[in-house]
N, C-alpha and C positions, 0 to 999 in steps of 0.2 A: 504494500500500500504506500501511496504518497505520504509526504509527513505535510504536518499541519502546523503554524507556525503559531505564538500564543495569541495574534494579531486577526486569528481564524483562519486565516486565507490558506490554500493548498498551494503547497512550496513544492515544484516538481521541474524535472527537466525538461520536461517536451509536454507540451497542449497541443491535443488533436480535435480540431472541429471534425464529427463524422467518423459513424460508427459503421461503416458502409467493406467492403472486401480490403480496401486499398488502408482504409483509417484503423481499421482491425489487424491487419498480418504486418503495419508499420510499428503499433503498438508491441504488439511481441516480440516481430524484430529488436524492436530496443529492448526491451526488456530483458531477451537474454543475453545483449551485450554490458546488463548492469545498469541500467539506466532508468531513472522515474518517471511514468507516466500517466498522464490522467485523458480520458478520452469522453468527449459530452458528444452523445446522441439523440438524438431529436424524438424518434421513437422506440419503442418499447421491440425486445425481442420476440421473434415469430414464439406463439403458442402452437402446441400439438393440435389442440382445437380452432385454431383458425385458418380460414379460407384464404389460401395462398391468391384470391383473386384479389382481395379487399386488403393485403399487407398492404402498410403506406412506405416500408425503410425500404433498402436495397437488397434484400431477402425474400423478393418473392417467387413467382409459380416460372420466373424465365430459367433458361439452362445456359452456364459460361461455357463457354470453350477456354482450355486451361493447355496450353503449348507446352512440350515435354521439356524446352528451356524454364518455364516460367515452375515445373513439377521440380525439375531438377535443384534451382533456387531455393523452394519454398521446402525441399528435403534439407538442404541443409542447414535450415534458419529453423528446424525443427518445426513445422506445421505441418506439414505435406500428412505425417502421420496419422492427426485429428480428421483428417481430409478422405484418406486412402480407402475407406469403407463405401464413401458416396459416388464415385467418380467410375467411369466406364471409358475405358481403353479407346482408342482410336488407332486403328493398325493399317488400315487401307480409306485411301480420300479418291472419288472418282467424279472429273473434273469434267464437263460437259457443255456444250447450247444447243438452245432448242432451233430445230432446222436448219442445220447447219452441220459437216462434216467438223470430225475433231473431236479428240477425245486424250484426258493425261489421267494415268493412274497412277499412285503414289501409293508404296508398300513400305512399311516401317522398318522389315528385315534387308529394305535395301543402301538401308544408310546407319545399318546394326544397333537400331534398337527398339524396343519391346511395342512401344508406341511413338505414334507421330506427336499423340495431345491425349485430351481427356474432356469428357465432358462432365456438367455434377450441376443439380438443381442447384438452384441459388438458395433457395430454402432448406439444403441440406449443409451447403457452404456456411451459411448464415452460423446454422446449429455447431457444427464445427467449430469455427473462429470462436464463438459468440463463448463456449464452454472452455474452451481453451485459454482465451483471456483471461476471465474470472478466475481461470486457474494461476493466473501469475500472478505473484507475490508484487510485484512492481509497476501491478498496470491496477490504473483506480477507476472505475469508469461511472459517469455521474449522466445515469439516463430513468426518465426520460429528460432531457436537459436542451436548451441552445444557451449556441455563445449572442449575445447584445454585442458586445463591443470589445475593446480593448484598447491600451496604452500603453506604448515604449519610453524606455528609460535607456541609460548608453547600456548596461547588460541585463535586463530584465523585458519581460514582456507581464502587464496584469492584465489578465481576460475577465473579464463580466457574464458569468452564468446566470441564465435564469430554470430555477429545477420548472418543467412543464411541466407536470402537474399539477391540475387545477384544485385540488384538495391543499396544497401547500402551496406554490407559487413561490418560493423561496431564491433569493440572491443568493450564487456563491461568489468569491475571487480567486482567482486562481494563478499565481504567481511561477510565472516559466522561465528558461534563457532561451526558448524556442517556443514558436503558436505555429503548427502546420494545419493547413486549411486541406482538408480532405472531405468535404462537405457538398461533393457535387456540380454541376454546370450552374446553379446559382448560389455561389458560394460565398455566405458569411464574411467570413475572412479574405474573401477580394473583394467584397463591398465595402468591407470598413478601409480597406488599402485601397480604393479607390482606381483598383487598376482597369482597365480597358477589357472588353472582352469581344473578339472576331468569331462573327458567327456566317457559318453558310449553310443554308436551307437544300433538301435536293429535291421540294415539291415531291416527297411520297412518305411513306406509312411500310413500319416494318410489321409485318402482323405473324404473329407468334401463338402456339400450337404444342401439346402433346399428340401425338399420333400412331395411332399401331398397326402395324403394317403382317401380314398373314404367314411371312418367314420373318426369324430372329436374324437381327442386322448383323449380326457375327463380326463385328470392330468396322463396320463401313459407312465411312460419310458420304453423301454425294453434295455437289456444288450445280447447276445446272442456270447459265446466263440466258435468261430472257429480253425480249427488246422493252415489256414493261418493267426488269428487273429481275435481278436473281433469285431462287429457290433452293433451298438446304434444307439434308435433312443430319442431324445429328444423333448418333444412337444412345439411346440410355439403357436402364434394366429393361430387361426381359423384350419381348418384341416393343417398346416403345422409342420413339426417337422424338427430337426437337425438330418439329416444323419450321420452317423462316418464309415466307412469300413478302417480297416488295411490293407493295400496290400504287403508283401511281395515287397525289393526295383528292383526286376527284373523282376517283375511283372507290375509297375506303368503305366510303359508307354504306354503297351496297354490297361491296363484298361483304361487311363487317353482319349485315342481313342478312345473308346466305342461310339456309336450313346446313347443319351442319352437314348432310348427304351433298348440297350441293356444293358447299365449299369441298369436301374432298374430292368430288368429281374436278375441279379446277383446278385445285392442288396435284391432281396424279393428269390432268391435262399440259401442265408447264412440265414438270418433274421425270412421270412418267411412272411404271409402278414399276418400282427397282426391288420388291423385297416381295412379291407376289402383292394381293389387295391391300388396299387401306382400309382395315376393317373397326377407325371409331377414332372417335378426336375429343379432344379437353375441351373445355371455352377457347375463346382465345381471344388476344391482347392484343393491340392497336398503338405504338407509340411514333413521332414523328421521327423522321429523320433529317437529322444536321449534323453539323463540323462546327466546332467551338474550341477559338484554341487563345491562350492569354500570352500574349508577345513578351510580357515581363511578369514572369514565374515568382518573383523573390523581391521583398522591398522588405529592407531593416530585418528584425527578426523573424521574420515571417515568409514562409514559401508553399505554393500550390503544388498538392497532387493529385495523380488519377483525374476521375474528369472535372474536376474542381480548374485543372490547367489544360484538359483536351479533352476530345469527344470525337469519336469518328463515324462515319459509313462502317454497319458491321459485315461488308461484305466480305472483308480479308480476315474478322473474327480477333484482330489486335489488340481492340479495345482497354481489356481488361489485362491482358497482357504487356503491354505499354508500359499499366499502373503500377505492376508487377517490377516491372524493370527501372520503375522508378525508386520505388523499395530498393530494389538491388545495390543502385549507383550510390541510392543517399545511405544505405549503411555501412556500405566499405569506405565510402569518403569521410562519413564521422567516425569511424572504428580511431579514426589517426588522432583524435581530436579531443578535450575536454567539453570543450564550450558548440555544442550543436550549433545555436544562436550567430558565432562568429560570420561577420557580413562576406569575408571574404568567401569561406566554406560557399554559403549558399549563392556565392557568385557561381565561383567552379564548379559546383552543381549543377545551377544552369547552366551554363555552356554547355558542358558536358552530355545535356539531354536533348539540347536541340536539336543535333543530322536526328536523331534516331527518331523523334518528333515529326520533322517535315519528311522526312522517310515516306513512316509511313501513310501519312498525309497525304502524300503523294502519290503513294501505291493506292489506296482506296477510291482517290480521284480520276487515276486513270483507270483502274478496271472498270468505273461506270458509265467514263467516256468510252471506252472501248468496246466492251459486251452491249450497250445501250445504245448503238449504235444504228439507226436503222436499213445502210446501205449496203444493199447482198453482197457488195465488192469487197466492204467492210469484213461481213459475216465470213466469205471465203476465205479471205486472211487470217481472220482469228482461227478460223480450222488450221490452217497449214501452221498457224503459231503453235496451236494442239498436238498436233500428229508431230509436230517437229520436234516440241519437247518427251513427248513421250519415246520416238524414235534413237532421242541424243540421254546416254543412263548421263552423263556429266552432268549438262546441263537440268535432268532431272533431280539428282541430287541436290544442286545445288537449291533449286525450287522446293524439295523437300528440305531442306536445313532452315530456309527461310520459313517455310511453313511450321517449325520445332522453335525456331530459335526469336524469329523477329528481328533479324538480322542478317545481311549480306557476310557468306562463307565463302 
């Protein structure tokens, strides 16, 4: 636990807005490098009894894609463990568009290992992190709670909690040499920093799906580019996998009406039925899709993570993986360091994460110019891009290591 000073306030090293994948497995990270930490969450932990539709935190009915770089990490920062029970292999990714020649299969055992990635409800992730925290002696977590505000001093930062709960309503203080904002695209802590935020719209609707399909997907993803947008399915337990359909945003709404019979008929019309029928689907969820990314990450003691500082197209499935690696970067560069807080650290920081930021920023932008393309001159290129990589194991490879890693090998 944080210490508490006689003055009340919680004296700790590191304040985390955001109890979310990114503000949770940062929390740990420090804490078994020694270090104190207290984490304010807005809302309350998923219950057994509630309806993963109606969760409000970052815990609910969606499913992550977890890249065997980002398992690999989180093995040895000690969580992967708490993790390893929910999570379902990903051994073969088969890469595809509709009407169009061209096809890339990607096998795990051809770049020697067990899995490409992993998928795992976020409601199971949730449960995971969420038990594992509470188990560290070092991590204080004050929810349901938000941060109001805060103020720098030259080595301190004091944060303004308010406990939400409407039965108490109680102020805390919170007394850091570090406040990281991991709080999401509307993030606390870059509104009180005042920093700027670039957003890009892609006018559609990612609409998301449990789905069962008549064979067990036996470790296979498919990807499948359409001209209104791509279709993934990702596999979970047993014959179920995660549906993805991009819809066009003037489109959503009757799709989002569909009897669920005829959304899957449209689903296995883009798709295709890769696993024999699609015999039953969950509700499903409607979110928008944008790019939001914050040009200056880091002001005084204070720096943004995960998507609090970016947000992508899930079409390359980065996202969360990005966050992941931002974890990575910022614990080996404080491992050297006393003072988290020091301006210069969260200089080098930033820097540090930007190529791998506009990366893949970059990468998300063009696969939607590209697949989304509507000119058949277009569409026969993209095949012979297909056939070409699947043809070249090199060039495969290397497309698979990106696919694991999130990074150019």
């Amino acid at each position: 636990m944080s210490r508490e000073s006689s003055g009340s306030a919680i004296i700790t090293d590191v304040f985390i807005s955001g109890g979310g994948p990114v503000g949770l497995m940062l929390a740990i990270g420090l804490a078994k490098q020694g270090r104190q930490v207290v984490v304010a969450e807005q809302f309350a932990p998923i219950a057994e009894s509630d309806s993963l539709d109606l969760v409000k935190n970052s815990f609910d009915g969606r499913v992550l894609a977890i890249s065997k770089g980002s398992q690999q990490f989180l093995d040895k920062v000690g969580i992967w463990q708490a993790m390893a029970e929910f999570v379902t292999p990903i051994e073969h990714v088969h890469v595809s568009q509709k009407g169009y020649m061209g096809i890339t299969i990607l096998h795990s055992d051809e770049v020697g290992v067990d899995a490409l990635g992993y998928s795992i409800q976020a409601s199971n992730l949730g449960k995971a992190l969420w038990k594992q925290a509470n188990s560290e002696d070092n991590i204080q977590i004050l929810c349901p709670a938000v941060l109001d505000s805060f103020e720098e001093s030259e080595n301190r930062v004091k944060a303004q909690i308010t406990n939400s709960d409407e039965s108490t309503n109680s102020c805390i203080e919170v007394d850091a040499g570090l406040i990281v904002g991991a709080d999401g695209t509307q993030s606390q802590v870059r509104k009180v920093l005042g920093l700027p935020i670039e957003e890009k719209s892609y006018d559609a609707f990612g609409i998301l799906a449990k789905i069962e399909t008549e064979k067990h997907p036996q470790g296979w993803a498919y990807e499948r580019f359409t001209e209104q947008g791509p279709v993934a399915l990702l596999p979970t337990e047993g014959h179920t996998h995660k549906a993805v359909m991009v819809c066009p945003k003037e489109k959503v709404d009757s799709v989002m009406q569909l009897s669920d019979d005829d959304y899957i008929s449209l689903f296995a019309s883009k798709m295709g039925e890769r696993m024999g029928r699609f015999t039953g689907i969950s509700p499903r969820i409607a979110y928008p899709l944008k790019e939001t990314y914050v040009p200056q990450m880091s002001k005084g003691r204070a720096v943004l993570m995960g998507n609090a500082s970016h947000t992508q197209h899930p079409v390359a499935a980065q996202g969360l993986n990005l966050g992941i690696r931002d974890i990575q970067v910022f614990l080996e560069m404080g491992s050297k360091t006393d003072d988290l807080g020091d301006r210069q650290l969260l200089a080098e920081y930033v820097l540090s994460r930007e190529s791998d930021h506009q990366k893949v920023m970059g990468l998300t932008d063009t696969l939607i110019q590209v697949f989304q393309h509507s000119s058949p001159i277009v569409g026969h290129l993209r095949g012979l891009g297909l056939m070409a990589m699947q043809a070249m194991p090199g060039l495969k490879r290397r497309f698979s290591k990106f696919a694991m890693q999130g990074r150019q090998i």
